[in-house]
C-alpha positions as a LaTeX table, in Angstrom:
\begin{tabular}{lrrr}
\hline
Residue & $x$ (\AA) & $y$ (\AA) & $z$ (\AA) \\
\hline
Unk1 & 1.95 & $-3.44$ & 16.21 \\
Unk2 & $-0.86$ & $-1.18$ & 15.13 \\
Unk3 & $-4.28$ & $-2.39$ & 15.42 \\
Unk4 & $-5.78$ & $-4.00$ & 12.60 \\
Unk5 & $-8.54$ & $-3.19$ & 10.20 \\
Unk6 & $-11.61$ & $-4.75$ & 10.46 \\
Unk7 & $-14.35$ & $-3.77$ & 7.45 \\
Unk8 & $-17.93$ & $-5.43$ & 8.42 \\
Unk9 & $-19.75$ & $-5.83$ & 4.96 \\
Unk10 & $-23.50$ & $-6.80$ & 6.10 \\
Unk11 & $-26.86$ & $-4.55$ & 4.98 \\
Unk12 & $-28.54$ & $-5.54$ & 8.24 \\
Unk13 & $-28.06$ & $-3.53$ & 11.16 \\
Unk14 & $-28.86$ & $-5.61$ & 13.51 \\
Unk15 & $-26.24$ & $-8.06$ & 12.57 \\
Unk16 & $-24.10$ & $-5.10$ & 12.13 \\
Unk17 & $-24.13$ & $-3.98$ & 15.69 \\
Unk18 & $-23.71$ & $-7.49$ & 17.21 \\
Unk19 & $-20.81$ & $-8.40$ & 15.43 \\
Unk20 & $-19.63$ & $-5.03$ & 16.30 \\
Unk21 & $-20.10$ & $-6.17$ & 20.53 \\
Unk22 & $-18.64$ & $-9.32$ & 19.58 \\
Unk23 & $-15.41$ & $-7.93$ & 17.98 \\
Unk24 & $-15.26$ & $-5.65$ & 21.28 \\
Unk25 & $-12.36$ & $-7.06$ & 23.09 \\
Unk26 & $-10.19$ & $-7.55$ & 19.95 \\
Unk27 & $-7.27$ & $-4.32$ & 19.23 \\
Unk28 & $-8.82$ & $-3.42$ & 15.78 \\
Unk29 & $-10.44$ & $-0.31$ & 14.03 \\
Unk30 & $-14.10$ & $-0.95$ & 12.62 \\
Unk31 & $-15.74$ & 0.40 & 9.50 \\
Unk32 & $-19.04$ & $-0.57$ & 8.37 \\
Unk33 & $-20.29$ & $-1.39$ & 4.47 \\
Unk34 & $-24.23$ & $-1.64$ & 3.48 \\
Unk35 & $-24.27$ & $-3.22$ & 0.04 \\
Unk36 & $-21.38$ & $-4.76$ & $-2.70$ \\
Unk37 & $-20.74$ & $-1.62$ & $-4.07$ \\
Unk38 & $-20.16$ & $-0.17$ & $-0.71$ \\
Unk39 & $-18.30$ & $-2.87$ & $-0.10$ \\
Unk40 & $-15.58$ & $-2.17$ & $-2.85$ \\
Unk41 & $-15.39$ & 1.71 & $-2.19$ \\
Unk42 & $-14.57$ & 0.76 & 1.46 \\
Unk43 & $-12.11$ & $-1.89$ & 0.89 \\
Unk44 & $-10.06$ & 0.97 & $-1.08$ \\
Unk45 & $-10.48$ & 3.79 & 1.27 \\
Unk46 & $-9.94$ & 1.96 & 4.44 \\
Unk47 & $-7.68$ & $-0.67$ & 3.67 \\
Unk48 & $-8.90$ & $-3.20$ & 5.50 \\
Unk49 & $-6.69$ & $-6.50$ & 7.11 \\
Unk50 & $-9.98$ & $-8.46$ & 7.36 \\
Unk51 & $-13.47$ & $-8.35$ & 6.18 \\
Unk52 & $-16.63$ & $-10.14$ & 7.42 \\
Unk53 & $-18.54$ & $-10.18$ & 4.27 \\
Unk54 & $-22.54$ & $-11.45$ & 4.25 \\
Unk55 & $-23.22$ & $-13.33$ & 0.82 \\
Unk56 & $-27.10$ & $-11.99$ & 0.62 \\
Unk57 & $-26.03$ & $-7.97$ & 0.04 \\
Unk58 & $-27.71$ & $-5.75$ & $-2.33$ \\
Unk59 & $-26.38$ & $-4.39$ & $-5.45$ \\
Unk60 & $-23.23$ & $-6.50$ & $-5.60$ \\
Unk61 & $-23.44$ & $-10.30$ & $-3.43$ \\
Unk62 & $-20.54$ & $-11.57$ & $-1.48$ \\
Unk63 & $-19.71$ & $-13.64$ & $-3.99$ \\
Unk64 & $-19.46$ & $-11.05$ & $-6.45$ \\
Unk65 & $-17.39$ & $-8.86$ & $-4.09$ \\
Unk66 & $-14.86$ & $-11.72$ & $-2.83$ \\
Unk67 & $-14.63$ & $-12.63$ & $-6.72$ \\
Unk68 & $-13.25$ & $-9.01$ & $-7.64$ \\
Unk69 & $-10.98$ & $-8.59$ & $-4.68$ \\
Unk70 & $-9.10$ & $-11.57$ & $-5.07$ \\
Unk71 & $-8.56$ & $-10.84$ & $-8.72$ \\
Unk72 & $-7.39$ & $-7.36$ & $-8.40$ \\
Unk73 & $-3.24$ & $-7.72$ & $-7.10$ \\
Unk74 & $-3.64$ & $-4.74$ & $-4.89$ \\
Unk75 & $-6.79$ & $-6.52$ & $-2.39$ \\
Unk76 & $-6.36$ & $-10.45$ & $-3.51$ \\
Unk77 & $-4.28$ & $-10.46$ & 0.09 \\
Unk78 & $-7.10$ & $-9.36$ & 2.23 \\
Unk79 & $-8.68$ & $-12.22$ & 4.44 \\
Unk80 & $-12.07$ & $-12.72$ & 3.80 \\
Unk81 & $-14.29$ & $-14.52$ & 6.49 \\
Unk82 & $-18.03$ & $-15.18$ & 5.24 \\
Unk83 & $-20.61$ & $-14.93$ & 7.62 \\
Unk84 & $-23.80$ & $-15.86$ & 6.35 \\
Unk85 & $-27.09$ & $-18.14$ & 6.81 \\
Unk86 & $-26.47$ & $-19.73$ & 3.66 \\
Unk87 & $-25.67$ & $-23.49$ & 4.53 \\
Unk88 & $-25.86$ & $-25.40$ & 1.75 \\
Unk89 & $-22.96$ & $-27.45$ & 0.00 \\
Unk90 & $-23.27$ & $-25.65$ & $-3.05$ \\
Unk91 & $-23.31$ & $-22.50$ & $-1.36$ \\
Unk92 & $-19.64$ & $-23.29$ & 0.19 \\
Unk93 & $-18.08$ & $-24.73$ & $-2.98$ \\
Unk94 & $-19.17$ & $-21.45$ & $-4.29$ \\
Unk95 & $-17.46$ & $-19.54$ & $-1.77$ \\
Unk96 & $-14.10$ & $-21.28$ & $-1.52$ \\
Unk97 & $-14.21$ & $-20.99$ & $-5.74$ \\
Unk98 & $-14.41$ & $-17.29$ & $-5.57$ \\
Unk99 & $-11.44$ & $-17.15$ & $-3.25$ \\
Unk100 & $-12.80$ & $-17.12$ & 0.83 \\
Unk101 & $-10.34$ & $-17.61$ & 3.54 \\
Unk102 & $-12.95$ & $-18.82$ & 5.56 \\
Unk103 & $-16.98$ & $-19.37$ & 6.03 \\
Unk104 & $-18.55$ & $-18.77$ & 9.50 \\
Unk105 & $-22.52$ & $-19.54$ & 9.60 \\
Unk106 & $-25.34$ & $-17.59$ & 10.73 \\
Unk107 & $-26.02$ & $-17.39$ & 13.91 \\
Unk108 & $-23.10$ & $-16.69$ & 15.28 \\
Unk109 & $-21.24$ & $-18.33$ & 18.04 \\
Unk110 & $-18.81$ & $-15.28$ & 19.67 \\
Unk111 & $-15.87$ & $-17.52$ & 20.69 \\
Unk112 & $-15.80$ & $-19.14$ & 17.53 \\
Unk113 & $-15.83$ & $-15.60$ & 15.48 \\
Unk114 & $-13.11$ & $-14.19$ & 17.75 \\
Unk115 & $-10.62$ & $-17.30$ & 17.31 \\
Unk116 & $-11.28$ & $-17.52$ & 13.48 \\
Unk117 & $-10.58$ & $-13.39$ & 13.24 \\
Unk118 & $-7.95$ & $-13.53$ & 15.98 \\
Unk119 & $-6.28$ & $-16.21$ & 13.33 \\
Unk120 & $-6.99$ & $-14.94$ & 10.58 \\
Unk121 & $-5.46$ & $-11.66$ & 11.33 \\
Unk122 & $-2.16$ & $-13.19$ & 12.76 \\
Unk123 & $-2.30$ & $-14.80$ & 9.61 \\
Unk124 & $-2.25$ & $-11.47$ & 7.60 \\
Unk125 & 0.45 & $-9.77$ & 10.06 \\
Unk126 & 2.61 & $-12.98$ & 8.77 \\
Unk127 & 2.08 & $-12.87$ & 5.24 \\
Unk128 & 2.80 & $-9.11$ & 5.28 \\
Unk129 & 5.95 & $-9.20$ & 7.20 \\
Unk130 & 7.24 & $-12.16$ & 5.01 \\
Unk131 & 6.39 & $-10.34$ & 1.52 \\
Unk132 & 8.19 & $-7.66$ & 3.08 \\
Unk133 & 10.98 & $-9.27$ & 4.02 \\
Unk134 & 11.24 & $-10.90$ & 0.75 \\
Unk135 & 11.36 & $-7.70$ & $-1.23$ \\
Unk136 & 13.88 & $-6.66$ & 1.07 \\
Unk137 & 15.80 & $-9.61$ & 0.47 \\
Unk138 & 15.39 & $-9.38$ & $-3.18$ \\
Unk139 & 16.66 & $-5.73$ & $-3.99$ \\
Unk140 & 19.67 & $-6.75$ & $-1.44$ \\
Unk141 & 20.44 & $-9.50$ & $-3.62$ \\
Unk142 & 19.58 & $-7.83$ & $-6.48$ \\
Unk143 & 21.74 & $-4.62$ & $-5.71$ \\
Unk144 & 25.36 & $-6.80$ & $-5.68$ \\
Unk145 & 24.57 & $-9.11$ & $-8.86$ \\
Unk146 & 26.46 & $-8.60$ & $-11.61$ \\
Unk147 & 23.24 & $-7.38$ & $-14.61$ \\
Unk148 & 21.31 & $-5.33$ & $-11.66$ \\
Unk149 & 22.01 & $-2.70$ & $-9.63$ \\
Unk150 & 19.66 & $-1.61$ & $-6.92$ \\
Unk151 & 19.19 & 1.07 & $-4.44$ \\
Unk152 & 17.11 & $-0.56$ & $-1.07$ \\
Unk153 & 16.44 & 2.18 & 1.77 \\
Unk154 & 14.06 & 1.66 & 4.65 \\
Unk155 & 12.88 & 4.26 & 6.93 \\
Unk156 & 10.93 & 4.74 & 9.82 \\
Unk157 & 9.11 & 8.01 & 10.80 \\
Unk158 & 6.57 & 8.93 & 13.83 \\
Unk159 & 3.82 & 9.69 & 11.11 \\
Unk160 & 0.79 & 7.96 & 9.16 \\
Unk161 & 1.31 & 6.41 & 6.08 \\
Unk162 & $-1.69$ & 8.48 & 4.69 \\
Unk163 & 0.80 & 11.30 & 5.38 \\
Unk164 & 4.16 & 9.93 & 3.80 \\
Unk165 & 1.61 & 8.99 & 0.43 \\
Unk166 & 0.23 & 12.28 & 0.07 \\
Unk167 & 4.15 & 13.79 & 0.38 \\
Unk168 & 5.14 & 11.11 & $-2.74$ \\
Unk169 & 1.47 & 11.84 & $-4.93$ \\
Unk170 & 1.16 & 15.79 & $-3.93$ \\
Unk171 & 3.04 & 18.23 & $-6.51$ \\
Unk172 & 2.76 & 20.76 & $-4.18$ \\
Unk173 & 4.73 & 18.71 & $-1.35$ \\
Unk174 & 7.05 & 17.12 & $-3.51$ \\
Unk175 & 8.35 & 20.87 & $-4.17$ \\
Unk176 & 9.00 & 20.89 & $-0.59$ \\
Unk177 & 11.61 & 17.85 & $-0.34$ \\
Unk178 & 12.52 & 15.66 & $-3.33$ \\
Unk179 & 15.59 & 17.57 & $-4.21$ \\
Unk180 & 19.47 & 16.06 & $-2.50$ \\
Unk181 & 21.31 & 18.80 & $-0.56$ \\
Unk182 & 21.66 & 22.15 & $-1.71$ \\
Unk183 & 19.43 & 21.49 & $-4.87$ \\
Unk184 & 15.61 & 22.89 & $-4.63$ \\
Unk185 & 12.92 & 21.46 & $-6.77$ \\
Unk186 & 11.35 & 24.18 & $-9.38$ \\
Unk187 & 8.78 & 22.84 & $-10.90$ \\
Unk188 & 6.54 & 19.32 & $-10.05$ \\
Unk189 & 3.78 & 17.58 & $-11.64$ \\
Unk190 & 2.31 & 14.54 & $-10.42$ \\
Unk191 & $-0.69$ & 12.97 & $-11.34$ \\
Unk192 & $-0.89$ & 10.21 & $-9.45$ \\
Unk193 & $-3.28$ & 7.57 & $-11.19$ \\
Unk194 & $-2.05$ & 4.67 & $-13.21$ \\
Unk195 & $-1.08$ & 5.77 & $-16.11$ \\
Unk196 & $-0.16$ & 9.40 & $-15.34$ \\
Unk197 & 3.07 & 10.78 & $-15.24$ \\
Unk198 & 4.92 & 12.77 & $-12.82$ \\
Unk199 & 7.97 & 14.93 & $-13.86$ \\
Unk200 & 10.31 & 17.25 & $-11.50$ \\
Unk201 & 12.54 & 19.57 & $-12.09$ \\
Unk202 & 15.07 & 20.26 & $-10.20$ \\
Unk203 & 17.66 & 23.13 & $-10.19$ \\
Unk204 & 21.81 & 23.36 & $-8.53$ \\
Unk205 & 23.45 & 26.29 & $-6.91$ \\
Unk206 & 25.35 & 26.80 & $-9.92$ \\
Unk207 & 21.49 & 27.07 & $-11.94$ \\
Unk208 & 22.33 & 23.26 & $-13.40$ \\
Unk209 & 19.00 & 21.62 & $-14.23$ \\
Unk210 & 17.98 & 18.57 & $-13.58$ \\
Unk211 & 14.55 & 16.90 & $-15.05$ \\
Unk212 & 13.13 & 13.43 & $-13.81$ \\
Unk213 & 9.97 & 12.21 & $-15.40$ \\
Unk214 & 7.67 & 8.96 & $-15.75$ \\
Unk215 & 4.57 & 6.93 & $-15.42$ \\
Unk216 & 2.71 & 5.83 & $-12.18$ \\
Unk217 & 2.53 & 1.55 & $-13.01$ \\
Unk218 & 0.45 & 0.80 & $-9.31$ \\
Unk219 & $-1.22$ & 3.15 & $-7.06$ \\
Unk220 & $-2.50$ & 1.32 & $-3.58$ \\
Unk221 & $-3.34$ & 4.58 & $-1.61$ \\
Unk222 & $-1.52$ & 4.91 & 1.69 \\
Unk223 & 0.57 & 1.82 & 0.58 \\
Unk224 & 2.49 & 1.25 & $-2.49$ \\
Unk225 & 3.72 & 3.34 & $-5.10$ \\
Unk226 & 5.21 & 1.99 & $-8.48$ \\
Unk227 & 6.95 & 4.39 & $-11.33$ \\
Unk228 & 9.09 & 4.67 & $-13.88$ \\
Unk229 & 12.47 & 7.05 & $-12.97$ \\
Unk230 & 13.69 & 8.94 & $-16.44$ \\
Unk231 & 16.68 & 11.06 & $-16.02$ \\
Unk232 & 17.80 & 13.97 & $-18.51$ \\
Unk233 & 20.37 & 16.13 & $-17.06$ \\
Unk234 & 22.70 & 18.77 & $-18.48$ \\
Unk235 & 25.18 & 16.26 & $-19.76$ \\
Unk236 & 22.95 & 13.74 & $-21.06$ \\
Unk237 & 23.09 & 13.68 & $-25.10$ \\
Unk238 & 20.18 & 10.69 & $-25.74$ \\
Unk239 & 17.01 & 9.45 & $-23.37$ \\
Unk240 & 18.52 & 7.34 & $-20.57$ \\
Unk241 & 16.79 & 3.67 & $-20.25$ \\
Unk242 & 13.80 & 3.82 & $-17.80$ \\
Unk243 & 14.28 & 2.58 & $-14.41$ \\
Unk244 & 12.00 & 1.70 & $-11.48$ \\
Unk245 & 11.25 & 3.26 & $-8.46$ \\
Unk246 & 8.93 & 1.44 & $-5.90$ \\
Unk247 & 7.81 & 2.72 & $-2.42$ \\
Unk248 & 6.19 & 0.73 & 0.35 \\
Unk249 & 4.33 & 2.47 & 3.53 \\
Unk250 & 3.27 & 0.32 & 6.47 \\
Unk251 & 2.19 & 1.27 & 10.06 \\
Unk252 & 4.05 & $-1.00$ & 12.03 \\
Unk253 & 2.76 & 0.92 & 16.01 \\
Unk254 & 0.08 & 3.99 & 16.02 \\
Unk255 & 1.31 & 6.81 & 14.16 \\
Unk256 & 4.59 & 5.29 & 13.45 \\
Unk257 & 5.57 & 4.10 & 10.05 \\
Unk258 & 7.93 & 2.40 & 7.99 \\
Unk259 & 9.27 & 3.22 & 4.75 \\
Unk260 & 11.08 & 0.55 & 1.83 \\
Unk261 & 12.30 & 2.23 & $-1.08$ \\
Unk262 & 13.22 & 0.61 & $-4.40$ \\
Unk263 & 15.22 & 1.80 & $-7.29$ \\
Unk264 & 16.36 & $-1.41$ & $-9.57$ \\
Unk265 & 17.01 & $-1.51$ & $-13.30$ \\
Unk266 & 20.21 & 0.98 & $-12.58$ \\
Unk267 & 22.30 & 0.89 & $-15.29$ \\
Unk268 & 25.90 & 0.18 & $-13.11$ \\
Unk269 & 27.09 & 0.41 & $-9.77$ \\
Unk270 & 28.36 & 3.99 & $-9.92$ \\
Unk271 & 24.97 & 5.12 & $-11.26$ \\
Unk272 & 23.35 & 3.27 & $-8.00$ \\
Unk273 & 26.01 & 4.90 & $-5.51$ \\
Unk274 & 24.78 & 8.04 & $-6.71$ \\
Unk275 & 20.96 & 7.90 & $-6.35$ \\
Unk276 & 21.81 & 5.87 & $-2.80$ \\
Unk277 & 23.30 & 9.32 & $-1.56$ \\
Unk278 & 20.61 & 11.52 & $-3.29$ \\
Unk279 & 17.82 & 8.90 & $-2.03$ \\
Unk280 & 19.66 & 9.27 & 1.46 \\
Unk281 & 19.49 & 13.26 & 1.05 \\
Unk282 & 15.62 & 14.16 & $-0.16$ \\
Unk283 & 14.90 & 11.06 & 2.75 \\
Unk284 & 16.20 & 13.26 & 5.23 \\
Unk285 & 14.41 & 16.36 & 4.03 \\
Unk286 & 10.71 & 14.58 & 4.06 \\
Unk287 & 11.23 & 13.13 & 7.23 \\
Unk288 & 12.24 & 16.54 & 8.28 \\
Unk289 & 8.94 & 18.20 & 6.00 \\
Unk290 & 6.86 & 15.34 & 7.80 \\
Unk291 & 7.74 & 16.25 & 11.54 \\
Unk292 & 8.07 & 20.02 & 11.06 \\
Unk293 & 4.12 & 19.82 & 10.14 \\
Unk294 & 3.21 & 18.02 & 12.73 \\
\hline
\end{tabular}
């Protein structure tokens, strides 16, 4: 498994640096925040599995922070351990209400901060690994039931996620790749916020074109990818129903990552054998993009 991400969210250094000799002996990558709002900006950049948040933090408090990050769908699944000096009944209500995993106080014993982390991140590897396998489970299910059809494709490649995102979310790399066989991609626009659209156009030996456009409905960089799939092609005479097109990245070893691809809301189960083959195709030709780069 790859090591885990450990963000420490604390504005005093000192603190900083000995949970930092503490956390030594435990596989994980460390990145440091300073205040709430550095915090937040963190959390999204580095994706952390775990954070050990301090309540008393400038600009934004721990409270504050856990309170946002548990609302928003796309962090409410990072664990959230508490360290702080703050002892008082009130002060834990407050911090289970806003959604901690756990509360460790100030000071800090070391073998009771490495078993709570060490469990709290076995926790996390669970929870992701069982969402995952739900999903999985889902679009199988989904893909032979009579109202939906559904295309489910996993992959594994000996790259970063941050790589396989930036191939999905970069116009200039999607050129390079989302096209099936002997079809090239001439033109792509992506831009990849919620709310934008992408649209690709792609062209057949015979100079048949092919246009697929739509909205990006969840961004979680280096992770998840939602979007609408709209298909207008030289025989289609009216707009073809949205569908949905979902793609999951996890590193599962250094360097090595795994790919789930979703396409559901198909209209019938010859429309779904065909975007399994093209899927299979343009799959081939990023993992090939991917490794030829590296």
């Amino acid at each position: 498994m790859a090591a885990s991400k450990i963000l420490i969210a604390d504005d005093n250094q000192t603190n900083v640096e000995l949970l930092e000799a503490y956390l030594a002996d435990i596989d994980c990558q460390i990145a440091v925040a300073v205040d709430g709002h550095d915090t937040l900006e963190k959390v999204a950049a580095f994706q952390p599995d775990l954070i050990l948040l301090d309540i008393m933090m400038p600009k934004l408090s721990g409270f504050e922070v856990c309170e946002r990050l548990k609302r928003d769908p796309a962090t409410k699944d990072i664990m959230i351990l508490m360290v702080t000096a703050l002892n008082e009944h009130g002060d834990i209500e407050r911090a289970v209400a806003v959604g901690c995993d756990d509360f460790l106080s100030k000071p800090v014993n070391k073998l009771e901060l490495i078993k709570r982390v060490e469990n709290m991140l076995k926790l996390r590897q669970v929870t992701d690994e069982l969402e995952r396998l739900r999903r999985y489970i889902d679009g199988m299910e989904e893909s032979t039931g009579p109202e939906r059809n559904v295309v489910t494709l996993v992959r594994r490649s000996k790259v970063s996620p941050q790589r396989i995102f930036a191939a999905w979310t970069d116009a200039a790399l999607l050129r390079r790749w989302l096209a099936p066989g002997e079809y090239v991609v001439a033109a792509a626009e992506a831009d990849a916020r919620v709310g934008g659209r992408h649209r690709i156009e792609v062209q057949g030996p015979s100079g048949d074109k092919h246009i697929v456009s739509g909205e990006y409905k969840e961004l979680v960089p280096h992770r998840r990818i939602v979007a609408t799939w709209e298909y207008q092609g030289p025989n289609t005479r009216r707009p073809q129903p949205a569908t949905l097109l979902t793609v999951e990245l996890r590193e599962i070893a250094p360097g090595v990552s795994e790919l789930m691809l979703k396409h559901e809301r198909l209209a019938d189960s010859e429309g779904r054998d065909r975007l399994q083959q093209g899927w299979t195709a343009c799959l081939a030709k990023l993992d090939a993009l991917l490794h030829a780069s590296n």
